[in-house]
C-alpha positions in Angstrom: 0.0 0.0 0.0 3.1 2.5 0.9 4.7 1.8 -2.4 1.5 2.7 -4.2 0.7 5.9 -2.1 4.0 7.4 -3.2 3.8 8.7 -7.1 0.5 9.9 -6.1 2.7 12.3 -3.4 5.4 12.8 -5.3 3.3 14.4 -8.3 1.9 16.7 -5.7 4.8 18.3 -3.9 5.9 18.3 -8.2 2.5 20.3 -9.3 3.1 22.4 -5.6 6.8 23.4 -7.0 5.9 24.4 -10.0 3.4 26.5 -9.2 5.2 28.4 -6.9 8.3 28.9 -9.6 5.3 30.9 -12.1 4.1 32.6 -9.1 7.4 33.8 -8.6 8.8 34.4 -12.0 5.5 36.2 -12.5 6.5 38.4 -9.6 10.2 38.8 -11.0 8.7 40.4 -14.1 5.9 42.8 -12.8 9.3 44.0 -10.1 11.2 44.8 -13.2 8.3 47.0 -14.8 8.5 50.3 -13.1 4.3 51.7 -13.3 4.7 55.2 -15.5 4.7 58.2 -13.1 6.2 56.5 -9.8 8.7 58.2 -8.5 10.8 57.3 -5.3 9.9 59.1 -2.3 12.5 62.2 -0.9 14.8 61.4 1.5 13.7 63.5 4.6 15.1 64.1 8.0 12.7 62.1 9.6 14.2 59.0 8.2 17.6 60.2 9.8 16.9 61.8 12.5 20.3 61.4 14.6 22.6 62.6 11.4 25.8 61.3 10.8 28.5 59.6 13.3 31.6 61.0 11.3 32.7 64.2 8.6 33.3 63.1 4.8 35.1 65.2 2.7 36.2 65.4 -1.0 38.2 67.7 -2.9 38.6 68.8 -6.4 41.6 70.5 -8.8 40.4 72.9 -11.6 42.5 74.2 -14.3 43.0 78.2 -14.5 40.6 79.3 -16.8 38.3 78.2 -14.7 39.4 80.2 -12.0 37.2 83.5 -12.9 34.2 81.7 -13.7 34.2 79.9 -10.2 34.6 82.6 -8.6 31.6 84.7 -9.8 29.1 81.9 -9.0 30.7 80.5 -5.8 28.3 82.2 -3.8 25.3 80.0 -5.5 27.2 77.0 -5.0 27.6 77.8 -1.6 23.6 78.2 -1.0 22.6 75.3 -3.2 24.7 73.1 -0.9 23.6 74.9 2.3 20.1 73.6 1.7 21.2 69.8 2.4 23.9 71.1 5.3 27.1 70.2 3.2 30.2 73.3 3.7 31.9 74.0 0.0 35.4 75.7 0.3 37.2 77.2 -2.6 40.8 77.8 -2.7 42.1 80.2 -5.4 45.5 79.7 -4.1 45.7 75.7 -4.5 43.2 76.1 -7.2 40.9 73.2 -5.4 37.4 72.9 -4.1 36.3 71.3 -1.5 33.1 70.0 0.5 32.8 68.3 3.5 29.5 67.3 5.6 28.6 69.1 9.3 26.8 68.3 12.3 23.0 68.9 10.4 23.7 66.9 7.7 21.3 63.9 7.8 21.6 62.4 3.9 24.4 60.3 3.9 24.5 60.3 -0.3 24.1 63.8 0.0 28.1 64.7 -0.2 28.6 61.7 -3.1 26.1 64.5 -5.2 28.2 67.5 -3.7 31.3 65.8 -5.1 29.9 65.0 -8.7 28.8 68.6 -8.6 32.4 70.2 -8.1 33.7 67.2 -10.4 31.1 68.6 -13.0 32.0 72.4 -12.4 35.9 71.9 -13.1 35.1 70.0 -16.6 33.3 73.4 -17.8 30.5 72.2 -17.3 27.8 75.3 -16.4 26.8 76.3 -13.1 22.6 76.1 -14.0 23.2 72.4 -15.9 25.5 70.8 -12.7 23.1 72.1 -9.9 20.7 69.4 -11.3 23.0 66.7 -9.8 21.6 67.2 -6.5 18.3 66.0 -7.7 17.5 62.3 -6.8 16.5 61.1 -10.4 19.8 62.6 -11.4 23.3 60.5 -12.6 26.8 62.3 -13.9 29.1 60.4 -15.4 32.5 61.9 -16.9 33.6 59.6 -19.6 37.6 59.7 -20.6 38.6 59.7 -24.1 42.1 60.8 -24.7 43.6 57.3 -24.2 41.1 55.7 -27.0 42.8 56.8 -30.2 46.4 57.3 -30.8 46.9 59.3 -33.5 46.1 62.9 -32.3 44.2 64.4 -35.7 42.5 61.1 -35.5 41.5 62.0 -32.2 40.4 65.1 -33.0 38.5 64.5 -36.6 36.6 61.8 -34.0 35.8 63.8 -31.4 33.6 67.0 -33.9 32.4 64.1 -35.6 30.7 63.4 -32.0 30.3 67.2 -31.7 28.5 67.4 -35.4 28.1 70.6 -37.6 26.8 73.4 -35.5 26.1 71.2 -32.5 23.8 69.2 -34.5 25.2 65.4 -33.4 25.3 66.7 -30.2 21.7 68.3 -29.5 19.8 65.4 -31.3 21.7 63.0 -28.5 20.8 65.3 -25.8 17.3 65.4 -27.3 17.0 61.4 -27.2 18.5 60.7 -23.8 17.2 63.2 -22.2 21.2 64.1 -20.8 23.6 67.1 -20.7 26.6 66.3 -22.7 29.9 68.4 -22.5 32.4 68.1 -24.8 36.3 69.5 -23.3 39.2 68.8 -24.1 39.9 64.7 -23.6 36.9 64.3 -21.2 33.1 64.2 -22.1 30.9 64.9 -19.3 27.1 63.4 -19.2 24.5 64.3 -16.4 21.0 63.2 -16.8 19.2 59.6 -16.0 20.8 56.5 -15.5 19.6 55.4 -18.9 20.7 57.8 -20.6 23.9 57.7 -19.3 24.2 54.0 -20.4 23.5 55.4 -24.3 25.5 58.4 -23.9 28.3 55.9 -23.3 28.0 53.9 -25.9 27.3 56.1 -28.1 30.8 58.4 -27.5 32.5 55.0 -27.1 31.4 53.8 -30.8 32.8 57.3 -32.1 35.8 56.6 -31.0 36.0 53.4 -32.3 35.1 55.2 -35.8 31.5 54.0 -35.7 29.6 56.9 -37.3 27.1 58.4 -34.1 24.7 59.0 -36.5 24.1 55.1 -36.5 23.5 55.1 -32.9 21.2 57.9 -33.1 19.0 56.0 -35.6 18.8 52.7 -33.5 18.2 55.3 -30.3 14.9 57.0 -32.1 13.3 53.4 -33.5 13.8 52.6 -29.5 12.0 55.1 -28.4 9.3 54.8 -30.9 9.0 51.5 -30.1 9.0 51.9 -26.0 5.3 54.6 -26.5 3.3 51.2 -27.9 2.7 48.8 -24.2 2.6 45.3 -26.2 6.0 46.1 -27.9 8.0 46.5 -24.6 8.0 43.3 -22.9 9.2 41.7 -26.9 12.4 41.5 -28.5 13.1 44.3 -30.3 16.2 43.0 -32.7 14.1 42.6 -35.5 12.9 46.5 -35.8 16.7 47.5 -35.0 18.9 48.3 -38.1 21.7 45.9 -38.1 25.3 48.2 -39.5 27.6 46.0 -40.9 31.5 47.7 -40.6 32.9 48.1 -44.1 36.7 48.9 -44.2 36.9 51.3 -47.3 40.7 52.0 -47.0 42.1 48.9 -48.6 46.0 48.9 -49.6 46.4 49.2 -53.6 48.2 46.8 -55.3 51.0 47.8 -57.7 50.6 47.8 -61.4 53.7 45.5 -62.0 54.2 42.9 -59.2 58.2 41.8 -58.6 58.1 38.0 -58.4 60.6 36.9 -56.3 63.2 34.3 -57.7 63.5 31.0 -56.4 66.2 30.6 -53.9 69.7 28.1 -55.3 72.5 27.9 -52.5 74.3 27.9 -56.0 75.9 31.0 -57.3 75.0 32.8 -60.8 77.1 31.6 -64.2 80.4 33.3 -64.8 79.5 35.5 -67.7 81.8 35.1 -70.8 84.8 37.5 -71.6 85.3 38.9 -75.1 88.2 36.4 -75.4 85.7 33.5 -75.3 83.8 34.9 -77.5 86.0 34.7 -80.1 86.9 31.4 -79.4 83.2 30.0 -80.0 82.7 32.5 -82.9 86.1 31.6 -84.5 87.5 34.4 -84.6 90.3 34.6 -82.4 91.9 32.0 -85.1 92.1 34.9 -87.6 94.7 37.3 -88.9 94.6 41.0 -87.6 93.9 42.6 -90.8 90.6 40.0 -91.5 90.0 41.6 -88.0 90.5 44.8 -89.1 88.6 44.4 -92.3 85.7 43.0 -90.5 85.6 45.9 -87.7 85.5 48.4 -90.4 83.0 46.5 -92.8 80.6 46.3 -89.8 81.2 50.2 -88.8 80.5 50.9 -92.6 77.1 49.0 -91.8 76.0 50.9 -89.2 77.3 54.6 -90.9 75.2 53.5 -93.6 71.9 52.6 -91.8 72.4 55.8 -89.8 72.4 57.8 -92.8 69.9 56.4 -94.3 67.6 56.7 -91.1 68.8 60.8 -91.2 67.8 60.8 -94.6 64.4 59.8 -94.2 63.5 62.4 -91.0 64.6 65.1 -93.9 62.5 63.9 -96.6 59.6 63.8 -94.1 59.6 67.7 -94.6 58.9 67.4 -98.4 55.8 65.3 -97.9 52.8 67.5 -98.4 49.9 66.4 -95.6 47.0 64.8 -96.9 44.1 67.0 -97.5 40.9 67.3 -96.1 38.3 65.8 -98.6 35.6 68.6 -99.5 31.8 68.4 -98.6 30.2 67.9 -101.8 26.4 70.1 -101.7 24.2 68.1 -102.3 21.6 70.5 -102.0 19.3 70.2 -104.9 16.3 72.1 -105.9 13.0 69.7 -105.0 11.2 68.6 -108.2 8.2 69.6 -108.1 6.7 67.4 -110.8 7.9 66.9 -114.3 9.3 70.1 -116.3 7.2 71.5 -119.6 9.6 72.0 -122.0 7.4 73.9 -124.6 7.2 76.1 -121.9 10.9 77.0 -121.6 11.2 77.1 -125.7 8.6 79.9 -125.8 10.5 81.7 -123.1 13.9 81.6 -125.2 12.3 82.5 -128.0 10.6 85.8 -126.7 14.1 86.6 -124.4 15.8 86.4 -128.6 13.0 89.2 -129.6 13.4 91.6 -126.9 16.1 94.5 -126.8 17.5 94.4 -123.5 20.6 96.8 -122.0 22.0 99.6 -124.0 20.9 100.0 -128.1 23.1 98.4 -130.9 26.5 100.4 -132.1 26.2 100.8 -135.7 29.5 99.2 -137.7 32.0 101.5 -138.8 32.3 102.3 -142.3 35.8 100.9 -144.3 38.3 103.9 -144.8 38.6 102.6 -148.7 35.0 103.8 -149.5 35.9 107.1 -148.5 38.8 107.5 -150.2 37.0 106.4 -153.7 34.1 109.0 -153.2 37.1 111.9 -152.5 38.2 111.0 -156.2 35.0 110.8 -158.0 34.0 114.0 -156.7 37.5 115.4 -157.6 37.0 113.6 -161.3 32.9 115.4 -161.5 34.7 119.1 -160.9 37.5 118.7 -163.3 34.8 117.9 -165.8 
């Protein structure tokens, strides 16, 4: 009977266990939902009545130029901190600040905020954007990137690219994470929530790594398209995210005319032959100096000639006449209009024959021998 009684308990405590895993995994995922509009309550002095045991104190270099600017709002500084009991110090001779709890103070985290506000003030960071710090939902974080990239006009073409044209990169991030960003020198200095702060990291992080921000800034606006729609924000959102693949543009050209290397022989080159050996394998060395001679000279006779002949033809090159350009022939021909009457143009010649055109006819000139015969026959009729 016991050994059939026992599955039967067994599948119980089972079913009991597993309903108290989805009962708590259920109440894992409604702790990691935060309910829009809850914020967490303020840290009062009611909840720390008795203040602290012992004074904490931190202390911050700034560089010179920041020297006048410190100086002017100090005084703000001073009151903003007064309000949670925390004493500020500045020393224009060390060129430090400093701040340090008191007897009143009852918020322990209050001086961590105090610090990250002095930390924010000597990275240029404005007086009216680093008071915010002191607010609870508020997160600094001061991101080095001097050491990322080598090459300092690398460095620098990096670090406007993160800046933009006019601010532009820079104010659309601010715009999506809801963050401060401060841009000096080899430091970038973020204050805003803690999730922004996570993008802002990555997103200055990438830059260096010559990942275009504008990238980031795409992937960082579908997010928070996607976050405004309640069944979209417990999925996956890979799908909707654009996925960048790194293309390396700047590959190494290859030359025109590649040297191959020659096979390695522990053996040395040929001995190349000397003039004397030459003429032993042509046969000449075997022959009398003047058939030497005579051959020399026959063979410089040779070249004189083909030399000449070359010079020859360069000056004969003169006397050629360049080829002309063949003419256009017109072949522009009156249109036809139909077939041409030929009685027509017969009547048209004829009439042109019968009419006197330009100046009238000269009459011929009479031949000198007629006159000459009527002078004598009117000489003869007076004799008579």
């Amino acid at each position: 009977m016991a050994s059939s009684a026992n599955p039967d308990g067994v599948r119980e405590t089972q079913a009991r266990k597993n309903s108290k895993k989805t009962k708590n995994q259920v109440d894992e995922s409604e702790l990691l939902t935060v309910p829009d509009g809850w914020k967490e309550p303020a840290f009062t002095k009611e909840d720390n009545p008795r203040g602290l045991l012992e004074e904490s104190s931190f202390a911050t270099l700034f560089p010179k130029y920041r020297e006048a600017y410190l100086k002017e709002c100090w005084p703000l500084v001073e009151k903003a901190l007064g309000e949670f009991h925390i004493k500020a110090s500045l020393d224009l001779i060390e060129g430090s600040m400093t701040v340090c709890t008191t007897k009143k103070t009852f918020d322990p985290y209050a001086i961590v905020r105090a610090r990250d506000l002095i930390k924010l003030l000597a990275r240029s960071v404005p007086f009216e954007q680093a008071v915010r710090i002191l607010q609870d939902d508020m997160a600094c974080d001061i991101i080095k990137i001097g050491t990322l990239v080598r090459n300092r006009e690398r460095f620098v073409k990096r670090r406007q690219r993160l800046i933009g044209p006019k601010g532009s990169t820079l104010k659309a991030l601010e715009l999506l994470t809801n963050c401060y960003v401060m841009v000096q020198g080899n430091t970038v200095s973020v204050l805003g929530p803690y999730n922004g702060l996570k993008e802002v990291r990555k997103v200055v992080l990438d830059t260096m790594k010559n990942i275009h921000p504008i990238y980031n800034i795409k992937t960082l606006m579908i997010k928070q398209e996607l976050s405004k729609d309640p069944e979209l924000r417990v999925q996956n959102w890979e799908r909707f995210l654009p996925k960048f693949h790194h293309k390396n543009v700047s590959k190494r050209k290859e030359p025109k005319n590649k040297s191959v290397k020659k096979e390695y022989t522990p053996f040395p080159p040929p001995q190349p032959d000397s003039k004397v050996d030459k003429e032993l394998a042509t046969g000449e060395f075997f022959l009398r100096e003047s058939v030497k001679k005579r051959k020399k000279m026959e063979e410089i006779k040779i070249k004189q000639a083909e030399a000449l002949s070359k010079k020859q033809q360069e000056r004969n090159k003169a006397f050629i006449p360049p080829k002309e350009k063949p003419l256009m022939k017109k072949s522009a021909k009156a249109p036809s209009e139909g077939k041409l009457d030929i009685d027509a143009i017969k009547d048209k010649v004829k009439k042109a024959k019968t009419k006197k055109l330009g100046a009238p006819p000269v009459m011929p000139a009479q031949p000198i021998s007629s006159t000459t015969d009527k002078k004598k026959k009117n000489k003869t009729k007076s004799k008579g």
